[in-house]
N, C-alpha and C positions, 0 to 999 in steps of 0.2 A: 727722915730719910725716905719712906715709904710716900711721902707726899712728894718730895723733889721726883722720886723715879717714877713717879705718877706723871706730874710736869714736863719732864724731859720726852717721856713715852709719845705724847703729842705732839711735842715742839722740834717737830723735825720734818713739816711739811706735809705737801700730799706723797707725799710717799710713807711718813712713820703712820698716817690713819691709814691708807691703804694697807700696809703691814697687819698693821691691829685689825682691820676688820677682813682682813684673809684668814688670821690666824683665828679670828670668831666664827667663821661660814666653816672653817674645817672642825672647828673642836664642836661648834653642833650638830654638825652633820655626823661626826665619829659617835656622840653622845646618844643622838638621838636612834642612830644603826643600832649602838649596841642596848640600850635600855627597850627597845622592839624585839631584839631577837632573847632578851632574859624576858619580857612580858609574855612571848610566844612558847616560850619552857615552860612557865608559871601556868598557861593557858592548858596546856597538855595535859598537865595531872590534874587541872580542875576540873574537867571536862573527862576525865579520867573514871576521878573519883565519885561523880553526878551518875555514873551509868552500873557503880558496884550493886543497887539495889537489886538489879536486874539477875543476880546471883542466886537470889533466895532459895533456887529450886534445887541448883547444882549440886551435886554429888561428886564426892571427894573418891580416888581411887580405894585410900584406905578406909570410907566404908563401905565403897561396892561387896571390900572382902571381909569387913567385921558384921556388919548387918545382917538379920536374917530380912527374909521377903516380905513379912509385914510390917517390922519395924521399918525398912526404908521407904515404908509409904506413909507412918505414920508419925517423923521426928525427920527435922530436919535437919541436914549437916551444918547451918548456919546457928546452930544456939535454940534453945528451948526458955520459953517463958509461961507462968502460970495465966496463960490469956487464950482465947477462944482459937485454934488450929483453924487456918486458912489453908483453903485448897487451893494448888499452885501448879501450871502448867505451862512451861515457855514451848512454845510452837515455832522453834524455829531450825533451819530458814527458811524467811518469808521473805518475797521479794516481788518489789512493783518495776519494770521497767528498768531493768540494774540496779536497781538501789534496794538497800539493803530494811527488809521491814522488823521491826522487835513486837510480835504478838505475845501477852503472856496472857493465858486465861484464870482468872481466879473466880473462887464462891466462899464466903466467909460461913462460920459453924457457928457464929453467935456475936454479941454487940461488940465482942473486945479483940475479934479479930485485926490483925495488923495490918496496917494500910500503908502502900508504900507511897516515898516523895513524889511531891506533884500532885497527889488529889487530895481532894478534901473529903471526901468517903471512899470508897469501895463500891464499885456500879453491882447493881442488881443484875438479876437473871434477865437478860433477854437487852441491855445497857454496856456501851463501851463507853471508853475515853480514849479521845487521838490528841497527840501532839499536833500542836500547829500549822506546820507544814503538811503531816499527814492530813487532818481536816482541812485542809485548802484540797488536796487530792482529793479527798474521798466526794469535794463540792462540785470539781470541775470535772471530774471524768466520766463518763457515763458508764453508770452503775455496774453492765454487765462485764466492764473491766476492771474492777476494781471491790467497790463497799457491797459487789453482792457476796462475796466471799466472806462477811464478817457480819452475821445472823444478829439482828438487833439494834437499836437506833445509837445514834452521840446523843451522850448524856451531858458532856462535857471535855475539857481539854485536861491534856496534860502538861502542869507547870514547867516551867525551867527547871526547879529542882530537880527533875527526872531525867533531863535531856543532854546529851553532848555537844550538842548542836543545834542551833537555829532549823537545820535542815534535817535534825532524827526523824524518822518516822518509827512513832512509839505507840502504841497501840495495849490497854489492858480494858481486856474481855471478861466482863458479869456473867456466871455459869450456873447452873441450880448444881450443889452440893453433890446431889448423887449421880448426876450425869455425868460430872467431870470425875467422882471418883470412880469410874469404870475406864475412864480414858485411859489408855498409854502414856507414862511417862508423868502419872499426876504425882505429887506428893502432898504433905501436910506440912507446914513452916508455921515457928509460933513470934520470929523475928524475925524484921526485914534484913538484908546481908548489909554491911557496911564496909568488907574487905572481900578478895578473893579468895574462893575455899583454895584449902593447897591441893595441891596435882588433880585439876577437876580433869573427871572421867571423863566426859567429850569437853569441846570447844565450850567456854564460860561464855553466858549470852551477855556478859557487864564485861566486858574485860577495856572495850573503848581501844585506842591506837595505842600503838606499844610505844609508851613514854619513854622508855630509855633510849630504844633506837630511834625516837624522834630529837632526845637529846643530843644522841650523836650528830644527828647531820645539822643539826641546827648549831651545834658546837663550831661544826667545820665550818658551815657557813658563817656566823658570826667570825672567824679568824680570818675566813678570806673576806671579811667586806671589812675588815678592822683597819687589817694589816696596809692596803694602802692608805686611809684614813690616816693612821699614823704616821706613815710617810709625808702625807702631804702638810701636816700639821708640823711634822720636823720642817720640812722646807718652807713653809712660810714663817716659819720661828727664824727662819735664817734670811730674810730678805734683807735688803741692807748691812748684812754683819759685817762688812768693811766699815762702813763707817760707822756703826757705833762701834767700835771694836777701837777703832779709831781716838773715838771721845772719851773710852773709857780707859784708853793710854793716856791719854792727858790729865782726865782727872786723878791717874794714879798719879802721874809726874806733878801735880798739884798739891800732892800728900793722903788720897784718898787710899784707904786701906784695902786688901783684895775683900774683905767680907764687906764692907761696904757696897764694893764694886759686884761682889755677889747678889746682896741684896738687890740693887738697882738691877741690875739684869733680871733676877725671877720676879722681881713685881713687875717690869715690863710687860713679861709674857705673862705672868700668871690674872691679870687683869684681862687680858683677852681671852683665857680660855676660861676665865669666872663669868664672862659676859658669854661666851658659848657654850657655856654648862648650863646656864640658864633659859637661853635658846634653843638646849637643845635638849632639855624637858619639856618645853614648847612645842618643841619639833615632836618629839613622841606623841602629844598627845591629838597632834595631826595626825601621825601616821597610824594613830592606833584602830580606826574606821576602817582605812584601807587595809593592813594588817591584818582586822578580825576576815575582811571578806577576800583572802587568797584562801583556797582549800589546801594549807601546804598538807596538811592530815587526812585529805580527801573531803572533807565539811568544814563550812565556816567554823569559826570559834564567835560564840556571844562578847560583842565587843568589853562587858564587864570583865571577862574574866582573863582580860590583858592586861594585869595590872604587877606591882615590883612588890616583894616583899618588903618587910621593915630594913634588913641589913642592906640590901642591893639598893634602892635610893640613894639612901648616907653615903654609901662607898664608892658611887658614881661623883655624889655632889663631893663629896671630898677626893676623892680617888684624881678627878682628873685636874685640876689646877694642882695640884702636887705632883705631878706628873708632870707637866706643862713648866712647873717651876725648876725641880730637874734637868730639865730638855734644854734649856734655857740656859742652866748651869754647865749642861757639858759641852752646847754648841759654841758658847763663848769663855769657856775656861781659860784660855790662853791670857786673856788679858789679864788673869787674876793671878797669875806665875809672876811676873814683871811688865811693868809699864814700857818696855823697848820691844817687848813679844810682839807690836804688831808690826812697826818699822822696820825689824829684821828679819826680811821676808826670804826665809830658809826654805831650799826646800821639802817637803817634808819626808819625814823616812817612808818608806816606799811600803806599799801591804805582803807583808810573806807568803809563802803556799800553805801556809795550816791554819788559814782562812776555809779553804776547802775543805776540811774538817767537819765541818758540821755537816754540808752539805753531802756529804759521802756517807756521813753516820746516820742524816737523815734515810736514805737510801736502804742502806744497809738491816736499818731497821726492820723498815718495810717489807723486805727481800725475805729475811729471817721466820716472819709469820709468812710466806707462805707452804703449804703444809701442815703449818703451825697453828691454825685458829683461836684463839682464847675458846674456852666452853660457854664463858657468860657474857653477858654485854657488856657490862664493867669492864671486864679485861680487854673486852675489841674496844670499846672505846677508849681506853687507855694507850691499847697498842695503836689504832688507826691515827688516829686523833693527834697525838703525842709525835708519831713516825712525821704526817702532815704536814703540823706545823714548824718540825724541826728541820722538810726541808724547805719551808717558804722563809726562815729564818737563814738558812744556810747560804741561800740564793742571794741575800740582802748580802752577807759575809763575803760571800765566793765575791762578789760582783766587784770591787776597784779590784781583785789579784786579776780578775778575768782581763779587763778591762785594761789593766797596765800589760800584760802578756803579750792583746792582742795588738797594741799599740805601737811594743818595743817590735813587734814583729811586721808591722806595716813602715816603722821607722826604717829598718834594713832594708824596706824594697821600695822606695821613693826617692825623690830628687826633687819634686814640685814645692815652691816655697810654703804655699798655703797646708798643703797636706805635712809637711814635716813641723809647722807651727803647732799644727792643731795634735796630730800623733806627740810629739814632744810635750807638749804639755799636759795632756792625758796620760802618760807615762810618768812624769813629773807627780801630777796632783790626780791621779786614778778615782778617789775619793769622791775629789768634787767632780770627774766627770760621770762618774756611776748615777753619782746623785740625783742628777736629775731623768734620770729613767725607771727606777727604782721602783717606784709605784707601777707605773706601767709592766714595767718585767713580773712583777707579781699579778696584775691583773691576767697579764698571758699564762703564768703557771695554773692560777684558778681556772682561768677559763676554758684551758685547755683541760684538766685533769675534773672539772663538773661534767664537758661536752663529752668526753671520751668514756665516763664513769655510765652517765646515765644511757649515753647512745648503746652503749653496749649492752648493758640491762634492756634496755625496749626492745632492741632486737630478738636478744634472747629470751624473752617473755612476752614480744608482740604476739609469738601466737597464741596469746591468754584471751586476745578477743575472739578466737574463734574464727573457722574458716568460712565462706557464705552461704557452705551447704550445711554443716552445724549452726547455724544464727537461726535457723530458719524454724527450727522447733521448741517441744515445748515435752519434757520429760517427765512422769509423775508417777512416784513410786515408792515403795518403803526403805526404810534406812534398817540398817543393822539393827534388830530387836525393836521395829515397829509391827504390827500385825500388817501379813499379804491381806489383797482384796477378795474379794469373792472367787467364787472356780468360775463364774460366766458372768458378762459383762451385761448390764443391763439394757434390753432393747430400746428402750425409752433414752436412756443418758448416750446411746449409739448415736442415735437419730436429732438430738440435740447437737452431739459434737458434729456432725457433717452439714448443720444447719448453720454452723460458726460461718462466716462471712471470712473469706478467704483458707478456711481449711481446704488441704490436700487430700492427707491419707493417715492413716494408723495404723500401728505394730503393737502387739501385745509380746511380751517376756512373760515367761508361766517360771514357777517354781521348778527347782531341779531335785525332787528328795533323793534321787540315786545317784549323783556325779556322774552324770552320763555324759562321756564323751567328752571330760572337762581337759581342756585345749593345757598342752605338754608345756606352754613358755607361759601361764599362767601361776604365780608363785603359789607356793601349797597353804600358805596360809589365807589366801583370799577365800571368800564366799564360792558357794559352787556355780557353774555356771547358768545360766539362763537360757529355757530351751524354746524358741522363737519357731515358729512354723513358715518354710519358704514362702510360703503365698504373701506372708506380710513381712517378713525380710526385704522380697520384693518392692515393697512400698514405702521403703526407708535404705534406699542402696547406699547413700551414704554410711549406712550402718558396717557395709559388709555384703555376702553375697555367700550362699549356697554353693557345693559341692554338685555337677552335674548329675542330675536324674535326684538328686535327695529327697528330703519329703521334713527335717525337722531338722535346723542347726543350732550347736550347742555354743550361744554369745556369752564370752565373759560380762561378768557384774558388772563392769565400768563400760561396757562399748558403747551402750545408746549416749552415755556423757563423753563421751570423746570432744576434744576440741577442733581435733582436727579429722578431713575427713578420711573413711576406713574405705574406702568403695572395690578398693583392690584387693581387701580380706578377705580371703576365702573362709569360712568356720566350719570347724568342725561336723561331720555327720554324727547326730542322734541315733541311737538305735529305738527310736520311735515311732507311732504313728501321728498324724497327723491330726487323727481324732481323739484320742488317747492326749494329747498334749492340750488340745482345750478344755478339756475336765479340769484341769489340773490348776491350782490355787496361782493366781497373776500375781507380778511381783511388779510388773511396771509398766506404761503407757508411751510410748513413743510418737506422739503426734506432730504432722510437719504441716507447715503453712505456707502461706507465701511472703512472709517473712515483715509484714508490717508490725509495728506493735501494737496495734488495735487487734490486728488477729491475734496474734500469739497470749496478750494479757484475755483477750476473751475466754481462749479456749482454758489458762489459765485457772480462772477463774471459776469455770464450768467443773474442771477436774476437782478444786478444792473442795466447791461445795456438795460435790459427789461422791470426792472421798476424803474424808475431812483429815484421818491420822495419819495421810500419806503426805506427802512435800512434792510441789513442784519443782521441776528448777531449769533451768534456760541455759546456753555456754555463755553469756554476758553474767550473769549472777553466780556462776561457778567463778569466775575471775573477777568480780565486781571490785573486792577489796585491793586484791593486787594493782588492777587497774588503776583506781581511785589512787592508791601510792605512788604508782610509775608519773600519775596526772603532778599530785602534790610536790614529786623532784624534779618534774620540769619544769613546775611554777619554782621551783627554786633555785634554780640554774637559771631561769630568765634574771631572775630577782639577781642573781652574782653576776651576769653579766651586767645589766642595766646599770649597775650603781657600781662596777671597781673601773669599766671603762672609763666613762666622764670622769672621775676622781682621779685616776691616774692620768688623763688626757691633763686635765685642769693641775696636775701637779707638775707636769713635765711644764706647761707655760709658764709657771711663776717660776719653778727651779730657770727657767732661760732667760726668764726677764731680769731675774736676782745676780746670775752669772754678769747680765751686760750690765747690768747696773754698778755691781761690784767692781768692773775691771773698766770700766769708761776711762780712765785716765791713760792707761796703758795703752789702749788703743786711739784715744786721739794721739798720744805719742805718736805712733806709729803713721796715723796720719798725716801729721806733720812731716814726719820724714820721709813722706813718699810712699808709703804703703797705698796701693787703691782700696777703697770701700769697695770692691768687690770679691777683694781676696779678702779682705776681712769678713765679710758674708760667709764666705769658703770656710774660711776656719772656724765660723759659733757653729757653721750646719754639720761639719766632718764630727765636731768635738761633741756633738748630742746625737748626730746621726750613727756614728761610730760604734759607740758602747749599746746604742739600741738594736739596732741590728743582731749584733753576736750574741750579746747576751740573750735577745727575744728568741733566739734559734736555740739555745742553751735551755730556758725555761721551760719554751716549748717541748721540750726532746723530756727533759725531766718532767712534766707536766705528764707524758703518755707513759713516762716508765714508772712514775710511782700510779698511775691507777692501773697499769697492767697487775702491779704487784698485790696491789689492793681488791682488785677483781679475782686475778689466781686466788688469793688468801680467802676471801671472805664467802667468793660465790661460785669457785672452781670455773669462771668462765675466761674465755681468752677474749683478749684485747680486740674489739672491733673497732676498725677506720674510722672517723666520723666523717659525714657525708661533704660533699661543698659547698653546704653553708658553713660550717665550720669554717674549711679553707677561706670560703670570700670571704668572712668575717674579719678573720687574722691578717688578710689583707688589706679589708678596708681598717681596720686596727690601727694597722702601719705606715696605711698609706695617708690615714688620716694626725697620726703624731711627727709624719715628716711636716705635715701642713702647716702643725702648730707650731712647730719651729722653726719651717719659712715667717706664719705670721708676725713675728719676732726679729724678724732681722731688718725693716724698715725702720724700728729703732735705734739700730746701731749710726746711723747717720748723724741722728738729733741730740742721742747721748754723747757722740763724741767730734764733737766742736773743737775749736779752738780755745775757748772758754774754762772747756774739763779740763786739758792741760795745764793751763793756769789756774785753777783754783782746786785743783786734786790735790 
């Protein structure tokens, strides 16, 4: 039986291989989307879990409070082994030109000190090791911006086992033992980390992208590029279904039984989507190149670590020809009732209003969390996620009650033959005329609810790059519990820094020991504030601006990092002098340039090696990681637009070409009897054009109101417009699937001969 439904699947013309080989370009194309975006999950925690070594140093909250002061320098919260204590120091942030640098400096206490992934020893004193991409840096850039900063030569690389990425730059520094243990911030580790400590006391220098919320969007993306996928793979499963629907009335009236007749219909289709499960591991293993190199993470992934676990393979290669065979089973089920099902062409019960159901509970969901946030990512991804998909599901459902609604209600206000043909029979069979826009209406709810999602987030976090009068410097100074600098700045490292090639000017921040003057909207648990002398306030107005006649303003902790600029801030008067506040221990450097990053990494540079336990930082590297995320979702809103338009484009053609193919007889009738071929035209366009329209205006509208909901819930932001590409987009969207189903109606002439009445 399996070999006849094999046979017959062929024998049905260029039309039954055309069938078959639409119904293969979609099941690979669905196959190959979805085994890309589970490799891209896979990839996340791999790339994850390569950067936990980088942990070794961290400190757990609950020993900051159980430790005393020498034990936490000489035991580390990572595990104890009877082997040689490695001195361990991550220096960070470090940062080259936005990007983010992992320096950690070690000095081993004897042969059996522990060496972490990626090298093959432990550099000696005065010896690093760079990751790849970093030693490509450290080769091309000229020294004073960059590898003068890092005391001692490349000894060698650091492997992939260390790295997240192609593009880390990882850096471990060779120390002599007693130097570094006098450092800030050293400890003693007798194992490398292989997980993350729990509640580490500052930011964990391994922690890599946050996998779960990378799961999440990757979730939603994988459903919105599924879901027309799906659609289109229903619709080309149904080309033709008049006439085999047709054959398979006859073989029953010939005595074939309905599970036979089952059978033959899921090997039909399940043949084609077995040839596209296989192409479309093929297809993965294309896309898996292009895939490693999108930053959806902010950094390539190494193309190895795109790959499918043991269950996800099997469950693919088995998953979708069962699926396929199904589909198969439920789009032609009628015939397997009775062999007269298809001759008595009834018509069908009409779709009710609690169709809309889902589509409201989708809604409703979403609406509920706001306010409401889950605390974990599990729970937002469950609620977002879950809210999402139930209403890109709901829209699939709503759409024939929409459709017949809009129909019965165009019916009432017409009189034109063509127009009441075409509303009539979409009234009639709502169903099949939803059907073929289906894909498309989903591609508009995606697309509308990625452009609105993300545009909103850039906006409200475009000013992460900083304004042009904050880009322009270069900040260097201590963090909470590092040692201040000296009380006077060195006349030699002065005269150095104004020899920088495009330096401006510099401001020095001194220590505050008395909270003098500390500014009233400053919350009481910040640091105190920092007491700047007008003369060099003056040299940095971006910063801010002096009280008239003053002599010593008192700058919150955070002002020289501002992103944006301050120039209108008046600060506070000190009750200082002016001489009296240069004694007094510096806490931070405020240098502005003119804003190339030849200058700025220069001066950089010059600060580090000057003051080694202090940190630079720039407004590009304050926001670097954010940045890098906002870049990674708009590579993935390209990536949703790019692949659900064409797919839904390409589904609405076959769903129109299926329609006229299917009804050719009817319509040369018609011919016959006088109907013009251009009313007929009027009615394929009204009856696709029709349910596209409303519904895309529906999807649309839902599209903006589940990510307004989504935005309130998740990030307390409100819904921003998106700009007019957006709009033109949605235009040429529309203006381009009216095209498609103009291209289509030149067919209606050849299909409906004189011919198709006679032999329909």
């Amino acid at each position: 039986m399996i070999a006849f439904a094999l046979r017959l699947a062929v024998s049905g013309g260029r039309q039954a291989v055309a069938r078959l080989l639409t119904i293969t370009a979609a099941t690979a194309v669905g196959v190959g989307l979805l085994l890309s975006t589970l490799a891209a999950v896979n990839a996340v925690g791999a790339a994850n879990d390569r950067v936990l070594w980088a942990n070794s140093g961290a400190k757990s909250r609950t020993e900051s409070r159980t430790e005393s002061p020498i034990e936490s320098r000489t035991e580390s919260g990572t595990g104890s082994a009877a082997v040689d204590p490695l001195w361990w120091r991550d220096h960070t942030p470090e940062y080259y030109d936005g990007h983010e640098l992992l320096l950690v400096e070690v000095a081993a206490t004897g042969p059996t000190s522990p060496v972490p992934p990626g090298l093959s020893k432990l550099p000696a004193a005065g010896e690093y090791y760079a990751s790849p991409a970093l030693a490509t840096l450290l080769r091309e850039r000229p020294a004073d911006q960059l590898s003068d900063r890092f005391p001692g030569h490349l000894a060698g690389e650091v492997g992939k086992a260390a790295l997240a990425s192609p593009d880390s730059l990882v850096m471990v520094s060779g120390q002599d033992p007693a130097a570094l243990a006098a450092r800030p911030g050293a400890r003693q580790v007798t194992t490398i980390a292989t997980a993350l400590p729990p509640n580490c006391e500052a930011d964990c220098p391994g922690t890599g992208v946050r996998g779960d919320a990378m799961t999440l969007i990757l979730s939603v993306v994988a459903g919105a590029l599924l879901f027309p996928v799906v659609i289109f793979i229903g619709t080309a499963t149904r080309l033709s279904a008049a006439t085999r629907e047709q054959r398979y009335a006859a073989m029953r009236l010939v005595g074939a039984t309905p599970r036979q007749i089952t059978l033959i219909a899921a090997a039909e289709s399940t043949v084609a989507a077995v040839a596209g499960t296989a192409l479309g591991f093929g297809l993965f293993l294309v896309l898996r190149p292009l895939v490693a190199g999108v930053p959806f993470t902010g950094e390539r992934f190494f193309v190895d670590d795109l790959t499918l676990t043991l269950p996800q393979g099997p469950a693919v290669l088995l998953g979708v020809p069962v699926a396929a065979a199904v589909a198969a089973r439920l789009a032609l089920r009628r015939v397997t009732v009775s062999p007269l099902g298809v001759t008595r062409r009834t018509t069908p019960k009409p779709p009710s209003a609690w169709r809309v159901a889902p589509l409201l509970a989708g809604l409703a969901e979403l609406a509920w969390f706001v306010g409401r946030r889950p605390h974990t990512t599990n729970g937002q991804t469950a609620a977002y996620l879950t809210g999402f998909l139930v209403v890109m599901f709901g829209l699939v459902i709503a759409g024939p009650w929409l459709t017949m609604a809009v129909a019965r209600l165009v019916a009432a206000r017409t009189s034109r033959p063509a127009t009441l043909i075409a509303v009539r029979r979409l009234a009639d069979d709502p169903r099949a005329g939803f059907r073929s826009v289906a894909g498309l209406i989903l591609a508009l709810f995606v697309t509308t609810a990625t452009v609105a999602i993300i545009g909103t987030i850039d906006t409200n976090r475009g000013v992460l790059g900083g304004d042009p009068e904050t880009r322009v410097a270069v900040e260097h100074g201590a963090r909470p519990g590092d040692p201040v600098m000296a009380g006077a700045l060195p006349e030699r490292f002065l005269a150095e820094l104004r020899a920088v090639p495009g330096f401006r000017a510099v401001a020095v921040a001194h220590a505050n020991p008395d909270r003098l003057a500390h500014d009233p909207d400053t919350p009481p648990d910040w640091p105190e504030a920092s007491l700047v002398t007008c003369a060099d306030l003056a040299q940095a107005p971006v910063v801010g601006h002096c009280a008239p006649g003053a002599a010593v303003a008192a700058v919150e902790p955070f002002g020289f990092l501002s992103l944006t600029s301050q120039a209108a801030k008046e600060w506070p008067t000190a009750p200082v002098t002016a001489e009296a506040v240069d004694r007094l221990p510096v806490l931070s450097l405020y240098v502005t340039t003119d804003g190339t990053t030849a200058a700025k990494e220069r001066v950089r540079t010059l600060l580090s090696r000057t003051f080694p336990d202090q940190h630079a930082r720039m407004v590009q590297d304050w926001a670097s990681s954010q940045q890098k995320q906002l870049a990674g979702w708009r590579q993935l809103a390209d990536v949703v637009l790019l692949t659900t338009l064409p797919i839904a484009g390409c589904s609405l053609a076959v769903s129109v070409v299926a329609g006229l193919s299917d009804r050719r007889r009817p319509f040369a009738m018609l011919r016959l009897t006088g109907a013009p071929l251009r009313m007929l035209r009027v009615v394929i366009g009204l009856e696709s054009a029709l349910p596209l329209l409303v519904v895309s205006a529906i999807a649309i509208g839902t599209g903006f109101g589940a990510a307004a909901m989504f935005l309130k819930s998740q990030m307390a932001y409100d819904l921003v417009s998106p700009g007019a590409v957006y709009f033109g987009l949605v235009l040429l969207g529309l203006a381009s699937s009216l095209g498609i189903i103009a291209s289509t109606l030149p067919l209606l002439k050849r299909i409906t001969g004189p011919e198709a009445a006679r032999n329909g």
